[in-house]
C-alpha angles and dihedrals in degrees: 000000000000113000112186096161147356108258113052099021090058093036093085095050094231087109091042095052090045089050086050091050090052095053091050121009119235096024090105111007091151094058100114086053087062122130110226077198078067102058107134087044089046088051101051097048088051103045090045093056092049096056095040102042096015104040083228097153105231097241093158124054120231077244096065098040098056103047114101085231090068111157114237096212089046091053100047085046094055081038098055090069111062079056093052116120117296087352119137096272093044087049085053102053098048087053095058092046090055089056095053109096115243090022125117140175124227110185094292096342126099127190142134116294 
């Protein structure tokens, strides 16, 4: 999946439910089968997952992410959140970071070990 901004690459709801299954694993394992056709569908499912698994707050309706007319500020705000410190994004990525080899974590620094 090829993301090149923030208004037209989130409003179908595939980037936000691979995202989602980044974050945790198996909340969206289906998310590279999604139908941009699908796009409101696609939005609610993942924004519900994100507020209910995730404790992602739901700022931005299904409704809003999905028009074609989706607002850029409005989606890396909603997005932001799921990056905020010690939020599920930020989790997963440390996670990741600890699995690569010669890689190590002190406090917030990374560096190679």
């Amino acid at each position: 999946l090829k993301l090149t901004n923030f208004h037209s690459n989130w409003n179908d709801g595939r980037a936000l439910s691979a995202l989602i299954e980044y974050c945790q694993p198996g909340l969206c394992p289906n998310w590279q089968q999604l139908g941009s056709e699908n796009a409101l569908k696609n939005c609610e499912r993942a924004i519900g997952l994100a507020e209910r698994y995730l404790n992602v707050p739901a700022i931005i309706s299904p409704g809003d992410m999905s028009s074609a007319e989706l607002d850029e500020l409005s989606c890396i705000t909603y997005l932001s959140y799921f990056m905020k410190y010690n939020g599920p994004g930020y989790r997963a990525t440390l996670e990741r970071v600890r699995q690569k080899p010669g890689w190590q974590l002190n406090g917030e620094q990374l560096g190679e070990g």
